[in-house]
C-alpha positions in Angstrom: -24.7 39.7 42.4 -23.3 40.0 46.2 -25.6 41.3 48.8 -24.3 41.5 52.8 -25.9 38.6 54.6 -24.9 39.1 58.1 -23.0 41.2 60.2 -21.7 40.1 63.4 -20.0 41.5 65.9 -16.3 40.7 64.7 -17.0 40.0 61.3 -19.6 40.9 58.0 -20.9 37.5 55.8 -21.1 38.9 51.6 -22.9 36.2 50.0 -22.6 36.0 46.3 -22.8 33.8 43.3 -20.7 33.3 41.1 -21.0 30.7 37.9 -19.1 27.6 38.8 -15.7 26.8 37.1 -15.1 30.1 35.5 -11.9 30.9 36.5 -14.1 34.1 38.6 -10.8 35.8 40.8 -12.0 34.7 43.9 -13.8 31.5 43.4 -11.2 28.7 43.5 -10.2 29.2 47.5 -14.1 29.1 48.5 -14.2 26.1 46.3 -11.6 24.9 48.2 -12.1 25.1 51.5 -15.5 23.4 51.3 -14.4 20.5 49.8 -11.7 20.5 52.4 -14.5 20.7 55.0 -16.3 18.1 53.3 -13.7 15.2 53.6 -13.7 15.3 57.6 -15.2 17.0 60.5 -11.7 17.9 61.4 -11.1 20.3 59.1 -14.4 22.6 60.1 -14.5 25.7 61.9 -14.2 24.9 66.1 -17.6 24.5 67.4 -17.0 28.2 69.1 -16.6 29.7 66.4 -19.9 28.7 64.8 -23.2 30.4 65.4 -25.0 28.9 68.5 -27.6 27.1 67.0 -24.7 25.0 65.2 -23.2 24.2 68.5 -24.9 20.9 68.8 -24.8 17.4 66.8 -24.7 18.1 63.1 -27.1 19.7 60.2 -28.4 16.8 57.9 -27.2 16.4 54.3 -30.6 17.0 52.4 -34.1 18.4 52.5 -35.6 14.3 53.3 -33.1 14.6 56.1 -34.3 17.7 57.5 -38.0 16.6 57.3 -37.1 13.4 59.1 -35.0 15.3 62.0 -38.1 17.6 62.0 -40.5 14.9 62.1 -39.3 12.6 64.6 -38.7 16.0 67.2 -42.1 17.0 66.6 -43.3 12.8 67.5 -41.0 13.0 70.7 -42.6 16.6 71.8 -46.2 15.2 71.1 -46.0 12.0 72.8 -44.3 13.7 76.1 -47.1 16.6 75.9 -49.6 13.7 75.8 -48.2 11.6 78.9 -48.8 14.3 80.7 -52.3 15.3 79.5 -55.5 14.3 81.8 -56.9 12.4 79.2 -53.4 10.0 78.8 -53.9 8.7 82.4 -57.5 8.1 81.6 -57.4 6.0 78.7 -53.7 4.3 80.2 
């Protein structure tokens, strides 16, 4: 089952799934690359040629991860929105 994901403007994503170790034409160099891209940060795509939201630091590894990276932004925002609330200086 493929369905088009994306389309950019110099290339289209086709996302599909295939069952793992199969021998599926097509599945081995995918397979591949991402374990290449797994063993060091040098062998992923140039930062330019990412997306721009991927521009910046690295994703985390796992859905705790994500929750913690999303947690600890959301403490920083709240304690810089309260230092400069009225009622901060009043009870400082």
């Amino acid at each position: 089952m493929c369905q088009i994901a994306r389309r950019y403007d110099n290339f289209e994503a086709t996302v599909c799934w295939v069952p793992g170790h199969s021998d599926v034409h097509g599945n081995e160099e995918p397979d591949k690359q991402a374990k290449l891209a797994a063993e060091s940060r040098h062998n992923n795509s140039p930062t330019n040629d990412l997306p721009h939201y991927l521009h910046h630091g690295t994703l985390p590894l796992s859905i705790p991860a994500i929750k913690e990276v999303h947690r600890k932004a959301t403490q920083a925002r709240w304690e810089q929105l309260w230092r400069q609330s009225p009622c901060y200086a009043h009870m400082n």
